[in-house]
N, C-alpha and C positions, 0 to 999 in steps of 0.2 A: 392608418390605412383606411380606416372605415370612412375618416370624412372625405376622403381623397375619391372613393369609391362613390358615394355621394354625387358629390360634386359632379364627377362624370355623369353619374346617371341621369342627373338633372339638367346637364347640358346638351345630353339627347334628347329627350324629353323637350326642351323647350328649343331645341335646334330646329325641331321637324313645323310646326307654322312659318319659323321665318324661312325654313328651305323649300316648302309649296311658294310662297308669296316669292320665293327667289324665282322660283321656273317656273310660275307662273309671268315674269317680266320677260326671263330668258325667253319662250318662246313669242312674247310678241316684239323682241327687241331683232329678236331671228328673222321677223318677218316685215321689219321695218316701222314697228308700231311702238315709242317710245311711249309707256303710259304709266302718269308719275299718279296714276286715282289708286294704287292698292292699297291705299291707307283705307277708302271708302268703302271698295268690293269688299278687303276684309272683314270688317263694320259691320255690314247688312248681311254677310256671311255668318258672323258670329251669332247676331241675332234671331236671324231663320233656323239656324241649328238649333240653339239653346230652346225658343220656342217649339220647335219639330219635336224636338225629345223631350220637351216636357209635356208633351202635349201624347206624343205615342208612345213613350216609353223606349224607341229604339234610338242608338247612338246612329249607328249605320243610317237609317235613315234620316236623320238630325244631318249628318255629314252629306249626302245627300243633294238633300237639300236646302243645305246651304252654298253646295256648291252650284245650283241652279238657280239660285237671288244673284252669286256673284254675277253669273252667265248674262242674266235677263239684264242686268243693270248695266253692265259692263258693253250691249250690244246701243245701249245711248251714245257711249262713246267711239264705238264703231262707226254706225251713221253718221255722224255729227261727223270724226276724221277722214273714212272714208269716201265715203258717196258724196258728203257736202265739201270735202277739203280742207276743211275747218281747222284749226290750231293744236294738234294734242294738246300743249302746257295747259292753255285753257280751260279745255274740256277735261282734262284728268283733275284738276284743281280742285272743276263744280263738283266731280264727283268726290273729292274728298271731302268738300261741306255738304254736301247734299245728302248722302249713302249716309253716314255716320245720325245726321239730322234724323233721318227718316228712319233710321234705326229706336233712337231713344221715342220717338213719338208713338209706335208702332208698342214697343214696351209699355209705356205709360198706359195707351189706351187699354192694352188687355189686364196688367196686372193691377193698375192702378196706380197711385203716386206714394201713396202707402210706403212704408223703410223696412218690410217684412224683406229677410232673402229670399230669395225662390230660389232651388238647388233643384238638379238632377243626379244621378248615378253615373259618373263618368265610364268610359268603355274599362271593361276588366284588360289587364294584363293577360297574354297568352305566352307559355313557356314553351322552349324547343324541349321532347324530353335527350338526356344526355347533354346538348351541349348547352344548357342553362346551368348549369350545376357545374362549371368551368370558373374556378376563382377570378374576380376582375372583370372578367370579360364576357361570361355565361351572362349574367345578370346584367352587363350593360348593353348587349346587342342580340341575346337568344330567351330576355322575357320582358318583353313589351308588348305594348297594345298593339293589334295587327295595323294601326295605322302608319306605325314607325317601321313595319317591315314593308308595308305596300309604299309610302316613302321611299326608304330606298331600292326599291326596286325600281321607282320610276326615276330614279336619279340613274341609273343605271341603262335602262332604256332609254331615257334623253341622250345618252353620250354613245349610244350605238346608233339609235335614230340619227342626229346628225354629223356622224360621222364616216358612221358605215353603212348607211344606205343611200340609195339612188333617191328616195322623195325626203329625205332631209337634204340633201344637197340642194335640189330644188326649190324646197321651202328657204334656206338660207339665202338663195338668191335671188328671190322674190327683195329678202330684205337689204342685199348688196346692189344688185344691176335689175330693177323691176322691169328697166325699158329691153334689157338682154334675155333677162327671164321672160317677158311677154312675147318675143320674137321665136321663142324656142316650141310656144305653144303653151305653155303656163298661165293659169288664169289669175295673174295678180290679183284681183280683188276680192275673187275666191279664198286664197290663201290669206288675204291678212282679216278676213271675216272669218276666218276658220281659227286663226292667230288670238282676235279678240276673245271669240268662245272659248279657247285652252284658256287663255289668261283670267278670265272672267270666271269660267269655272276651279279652276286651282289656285286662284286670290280668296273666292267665298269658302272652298274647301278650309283653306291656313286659317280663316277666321273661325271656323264651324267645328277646328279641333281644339283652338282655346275655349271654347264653351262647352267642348262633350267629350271632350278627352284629357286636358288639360287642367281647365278648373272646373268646378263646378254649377257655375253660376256666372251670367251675366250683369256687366258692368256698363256704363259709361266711359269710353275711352280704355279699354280692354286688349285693343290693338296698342295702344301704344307706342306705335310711332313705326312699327315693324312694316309696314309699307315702305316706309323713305329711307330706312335701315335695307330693306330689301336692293332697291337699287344701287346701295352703295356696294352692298353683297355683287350682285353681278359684274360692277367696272372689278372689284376689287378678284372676285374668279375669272375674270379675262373671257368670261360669257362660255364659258366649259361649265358641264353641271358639276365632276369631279371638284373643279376650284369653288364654286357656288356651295358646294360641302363642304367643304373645308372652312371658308370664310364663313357662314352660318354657324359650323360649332366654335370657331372661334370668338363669334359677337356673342353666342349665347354661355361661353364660359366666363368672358369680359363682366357681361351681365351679373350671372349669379353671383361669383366673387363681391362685385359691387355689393351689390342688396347684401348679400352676408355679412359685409365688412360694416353697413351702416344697422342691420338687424342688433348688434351686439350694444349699439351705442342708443339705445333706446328701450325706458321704460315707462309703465301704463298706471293707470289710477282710475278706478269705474265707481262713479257714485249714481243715484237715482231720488226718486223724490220719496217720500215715508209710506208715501198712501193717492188713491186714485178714487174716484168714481169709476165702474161699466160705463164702458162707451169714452170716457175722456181720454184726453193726451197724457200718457205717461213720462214725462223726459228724464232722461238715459244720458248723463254727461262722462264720457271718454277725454281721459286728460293723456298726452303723450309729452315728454321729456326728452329729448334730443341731448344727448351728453356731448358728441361727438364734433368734429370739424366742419364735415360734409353733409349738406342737406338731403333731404327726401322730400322727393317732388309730390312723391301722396303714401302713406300709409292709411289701409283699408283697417279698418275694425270690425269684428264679426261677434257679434252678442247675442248671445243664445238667453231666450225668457222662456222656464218653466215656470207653468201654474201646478204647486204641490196638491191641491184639495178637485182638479180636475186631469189632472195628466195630461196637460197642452203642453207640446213644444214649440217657438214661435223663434225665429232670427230676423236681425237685424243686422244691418250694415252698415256705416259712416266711414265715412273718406275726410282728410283732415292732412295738410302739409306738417311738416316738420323740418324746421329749421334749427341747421346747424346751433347749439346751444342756447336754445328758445324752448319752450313750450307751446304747446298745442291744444286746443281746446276744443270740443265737438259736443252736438247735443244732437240725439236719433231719438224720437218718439217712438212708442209704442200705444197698442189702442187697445186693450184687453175687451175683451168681449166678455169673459166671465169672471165671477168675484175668485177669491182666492189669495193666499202668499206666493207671490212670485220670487222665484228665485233667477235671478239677472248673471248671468255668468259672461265674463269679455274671456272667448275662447283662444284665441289667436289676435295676431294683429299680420296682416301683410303685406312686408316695406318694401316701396319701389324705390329702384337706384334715383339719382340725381336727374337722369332723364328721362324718368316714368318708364322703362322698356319692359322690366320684369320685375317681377315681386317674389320675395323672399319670408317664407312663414314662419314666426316666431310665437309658439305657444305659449299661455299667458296666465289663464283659469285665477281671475280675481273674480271673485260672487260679489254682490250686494241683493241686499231683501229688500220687497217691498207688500204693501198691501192692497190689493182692490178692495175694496170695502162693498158687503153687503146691502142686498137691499134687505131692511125688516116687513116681515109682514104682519100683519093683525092676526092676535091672538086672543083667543077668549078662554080664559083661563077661571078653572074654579078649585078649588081644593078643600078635598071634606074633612070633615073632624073629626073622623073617627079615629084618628092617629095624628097625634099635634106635632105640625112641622116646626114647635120651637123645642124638640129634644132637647138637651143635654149634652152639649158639645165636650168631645175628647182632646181637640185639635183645637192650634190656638193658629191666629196670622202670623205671618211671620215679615209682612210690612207695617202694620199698624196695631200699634201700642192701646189696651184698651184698659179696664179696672176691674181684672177678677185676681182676687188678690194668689187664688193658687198655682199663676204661672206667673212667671217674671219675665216681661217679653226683652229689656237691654237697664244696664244701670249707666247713673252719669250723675255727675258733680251736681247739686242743691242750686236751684234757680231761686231769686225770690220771687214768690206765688205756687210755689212745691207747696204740697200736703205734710204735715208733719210726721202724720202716722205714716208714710211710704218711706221715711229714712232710714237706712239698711246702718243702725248702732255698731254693729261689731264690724261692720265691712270701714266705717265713717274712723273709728277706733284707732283699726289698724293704717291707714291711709294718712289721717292726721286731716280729712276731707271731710267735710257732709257729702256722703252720698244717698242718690235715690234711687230706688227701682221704681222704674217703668211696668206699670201692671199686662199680664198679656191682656188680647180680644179673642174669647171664645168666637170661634166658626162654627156657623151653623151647618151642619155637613146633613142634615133630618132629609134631605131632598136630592135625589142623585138622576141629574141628565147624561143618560147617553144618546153620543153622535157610534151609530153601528153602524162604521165603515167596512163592513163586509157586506156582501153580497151573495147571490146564487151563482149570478152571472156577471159579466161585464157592464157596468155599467157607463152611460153615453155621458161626456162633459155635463150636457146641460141636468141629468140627474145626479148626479156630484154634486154640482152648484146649486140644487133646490135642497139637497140636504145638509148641507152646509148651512143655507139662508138659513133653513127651517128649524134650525139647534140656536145659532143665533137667536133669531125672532123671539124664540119661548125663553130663552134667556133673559132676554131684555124683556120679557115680560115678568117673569119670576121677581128681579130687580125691581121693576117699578110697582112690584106688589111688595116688597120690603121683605122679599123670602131668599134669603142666602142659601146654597147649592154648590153641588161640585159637578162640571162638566167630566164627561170619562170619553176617550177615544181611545185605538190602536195607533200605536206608535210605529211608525212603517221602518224604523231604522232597531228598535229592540227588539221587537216582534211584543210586545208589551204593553197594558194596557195603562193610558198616563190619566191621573186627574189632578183639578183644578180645581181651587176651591172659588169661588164668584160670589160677593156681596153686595156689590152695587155696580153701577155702571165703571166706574173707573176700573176695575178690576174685569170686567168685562171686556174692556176695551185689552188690556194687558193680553189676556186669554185667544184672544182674536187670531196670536199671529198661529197657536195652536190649533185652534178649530180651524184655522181657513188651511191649513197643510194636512189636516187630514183625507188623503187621495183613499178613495174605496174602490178594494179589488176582493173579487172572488174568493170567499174563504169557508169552513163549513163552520169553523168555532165561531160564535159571536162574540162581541165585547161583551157583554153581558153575561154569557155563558165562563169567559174567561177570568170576569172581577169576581163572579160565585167560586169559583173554582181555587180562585191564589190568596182571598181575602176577606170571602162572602159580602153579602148584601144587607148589611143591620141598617135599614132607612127607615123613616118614615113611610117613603112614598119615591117610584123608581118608576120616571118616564123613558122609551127606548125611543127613538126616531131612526127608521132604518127605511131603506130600498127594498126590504120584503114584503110581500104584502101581506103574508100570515105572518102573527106571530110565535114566538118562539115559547114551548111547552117547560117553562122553566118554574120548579118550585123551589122557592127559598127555605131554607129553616129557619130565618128567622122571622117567616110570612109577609116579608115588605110585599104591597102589593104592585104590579108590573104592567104598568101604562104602554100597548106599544100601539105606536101613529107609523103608519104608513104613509112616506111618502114618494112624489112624483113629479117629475115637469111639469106638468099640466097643470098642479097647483101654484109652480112659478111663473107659468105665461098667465094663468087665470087672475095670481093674486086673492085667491080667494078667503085666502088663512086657515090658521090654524085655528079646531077646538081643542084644549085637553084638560080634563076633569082630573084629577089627581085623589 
């Protein structure tokens, strides 16, 4: 019962634009004005919405005015038919290429061409209290958006207007006997300029609820096709708005089914590239699998890019056909603006039936990682000698094999050009093999950088991403001064502080995908205060890089001394570098 229940609700839900575009036809068909443009009005509708409410925040107003782009646009058609005589088919045509045109250009110039989504907050749901809470029926007709009850209201009011009153009669016979209705005193070309505006405004209105009520976000070709679906609605309601109900929830049940039936028969595959430069094109490759018989005229893909080391959320969009037992292929760039590990998630995918009319959401949540890569900055680095950063390592690698004979980092079968003295006798004995051990490599660990990703306050992206750089930079400086180290950060999923052990650049790079997801949020403990606390601090020499700008009053017992660099934006826009003395 629950998907049955569904189902219904989504065919109200998507009933209510095609039943504005319905009566929005019905009244100018009422008044002798055959106008086949609501592909277009709804078009420019959708668009004026979508921008109104992204721009004020209000749906109501988004709705609006969109229904006053339909009005303006739709009085082209007017003049053009009435005053000049002129062709409807014609003129409603221009305006289905025209509106739709003017729509996507109007887009492009404000948002850009860019593949980022722009979303708004679609209108909340309002509930009857008592009869929403009605099994079946509470939920499908007493808690929806007020658009669907002011909807049918004016379904309701069309079918008293022209049926039971004296200036719907009239209006109807403007569109029956115009030369009988003008004799009677009726001003024919009043009415069907009055015709235009209804139509013109309840065609932008049915576009301006799939962009603020409906979805959330504007598309290219959004309407889909529900203008010319519209007019088939009227012959097929016999131009009664009661039957023009009817036949709307019936196309928009048609609908869903459809997309459900082809949603099941499809699945997704999200890869990305390894690594980016700031400022470059990242591309985002979305594969779709069509298992199924029946095509889909477009499925939409929606990819969500989080930066973990700055807290951006960014989306993306791609549209991509799918045919019936084909594959599909799609590539939507991304332009990251700050360094960091992105995490690439394809949230959803959703599929339109066979004739693009509606779409059907199928959740999805395949991640892929990727990397913007820092930039390094100059570092002048000095380190004194009053405590020698080649300590005495405890800790061996655990990638590379080195020659201290008191750890055995892996054993394996006798190469020739093996050392003799590494032959493990009693292991080689029992085996009936020569075997060797593999000596470990002491780690130098004398040297401990933390990235202290806590904060007082909130900090902004671009001070994220300077301290991020700024652990980097001194990293790859430490490396190219031939001084091995362990990076330390908070791990935002253990609560835990993680480190790393770094000897050279290769190992550095490894470490990357951890520094650049370390996101700093407001916390009173520091890393620093937390590694003394679970593990203490036995180093040589212990540089802190943090967002505060005092540092933190911390004595060690085992006296390491406590380097800490403040840093800032200011030294990422500057470039100016780091000094740090150790």
């Amino acid at each position: 019962m629950d998907w049955i229940s569904s189902l219904l609700l989504a065919t109200v839900r998507l009933a209510i634009p095609l039943l504005l575009i319905s009566l929005a036809e019905l009244y100018g068909q009422r008044a002798g004005m055959v106008n086949i443009g609501l592909e277009g009005l709804a078009a420019i509708g959708a668009l004026v919405g979508f921008l109104t409410c992204y721009i004020t925040g209000s749906n109501w107003i988004g709705l609006l005015c969109g229904a006053l782009a339909g009005l303006v646009v739709n009085m082209i058609y007017a003049f053009s038919t009435v005053t000049l005589c002129a062709d409807h088919t014609v003129y409603g045509m221009a305006i289905n290429i025209f509106a739709p045109a003017l729509a996507s250009f109007i887009y492009r110039i404000y948002f850009g061409t860019g593949s980022d989504l722009k979303q708004i907050t679609t209108m909340a749901s309002i509930g009857i209290p008592g009869l929403k809470d009605i099994p079946v029926i509470g939920p499908l007709l007493f808690d929806q958006s007020p658009m669907v009850y002011l909807t049918i209201l004016l379904v309701v009011f069309t079918s008293v207007f022209f049926n039971r009153t004296r200036a719907g009669l009239s209006y109807k016979s403007v569109g029956e006997h115009p030369q009988a209705a003008a004799t009677l005193g009726i001003n024919v070309i009043g009415v069907k300029y009055l015709a235009c505006m209804i139509c013109g405004a309840l065609a932008g209105m049915g576009g301006a609820y799939l962009t603020t009520c409906y979805s959330s976000t504007y598309t290219d070709g959004i309407v889909a096709g529900r203008g010319f679906i519209a007019l088939a609605a009227v012959i097929f309601g016999r131009w009664s708005a009661g039957g023009i109900l009817l036949a709307s929830a019936l196309c928009a049940a048609a609908e869903i089914a459809a997309a459900c039936a082809l949603r099941k028969r499809l699945t997704a595959q999200l890869s990305a590239a390894v690594s980016c430069r700031k400022g470059e094109e990242l591309p985002v490759t979305v594969t779709v699998a069509n298992s199924g018989l029946l095509s889909c005229l477009r499925v939409q893909a929606d990819v969500q890019c989080r930066n973990l080391l700055t807290g951006e959320v960014t989306h993306a969009a791609a549209c991509l056909p799918a045919a019936g037992h084909a594959k599909a292929q799609t590539v939507c760039t991304l332009r990251p603006r700050h360094c960091g590990k992105l995490e690439l998630t394809l949230t959803a995918l959703r599929v339109y039936d066979m004739f693009g009319l509606v779409g059907a959401k199928k959740p999805v949540g395949l991640t892929a990682p990727s990397l913007v890569l820092p930039d390094v900055w100059p570092v002048e680095l000095t380190v004194s000698e009053r405590r020698s950063p080649d300590m005495d390592s405890s800790e061996y690698s655990m990638y590379h094999p080195g020659n201290d004979p008191s750890e055995t980092f892996a054993l394996r079968e006798y190469l020739p050009g093996d050392r003799i003295k590494n032959i493990h006798w009693k292991l080689s004995e029992k085996t009936d093999h020569l075997m060797v051990r593999q000596l470990g490599l002491p780690v130098n660990n004398s040297i401990l950088l933390v990235l202290d990703n806590t904060a007082d306050t909130a900090p902004s992206p671009e001070e994220r991403e300077a301290l991020g750089e700024a652990v980097v930079s001194v990293s790859a400086a430490l490396c190219e001064a031939g001084l091995s180290h362990q990076a330390a950060w908070l791990d935002r999923e253990t609560m835990e502080p993680r480190l790393c052990a770094i000897g050279d650049t290769e190992e550095l790079t490894q470490a990357l995908s951890g520094l650049l997801s370390a996101e700093t949020e407001p916390d009173t403990r520091t890393v620093t205060r937390r590694l003394a606390e679970t593990q203490g601090l036995d180093y040589a020499h212990a540089a802190v890089l943090s967002l505060r700008s005092e540092p933190e009053d911390l004595t060690t017992a085992s006296g390491t001394p406590v380097t800490h660099v403040a840093v800032s934006a200011a030294m990422l826009r500057s470039k100016e570098g780091i000094y740090l003395a150790l």
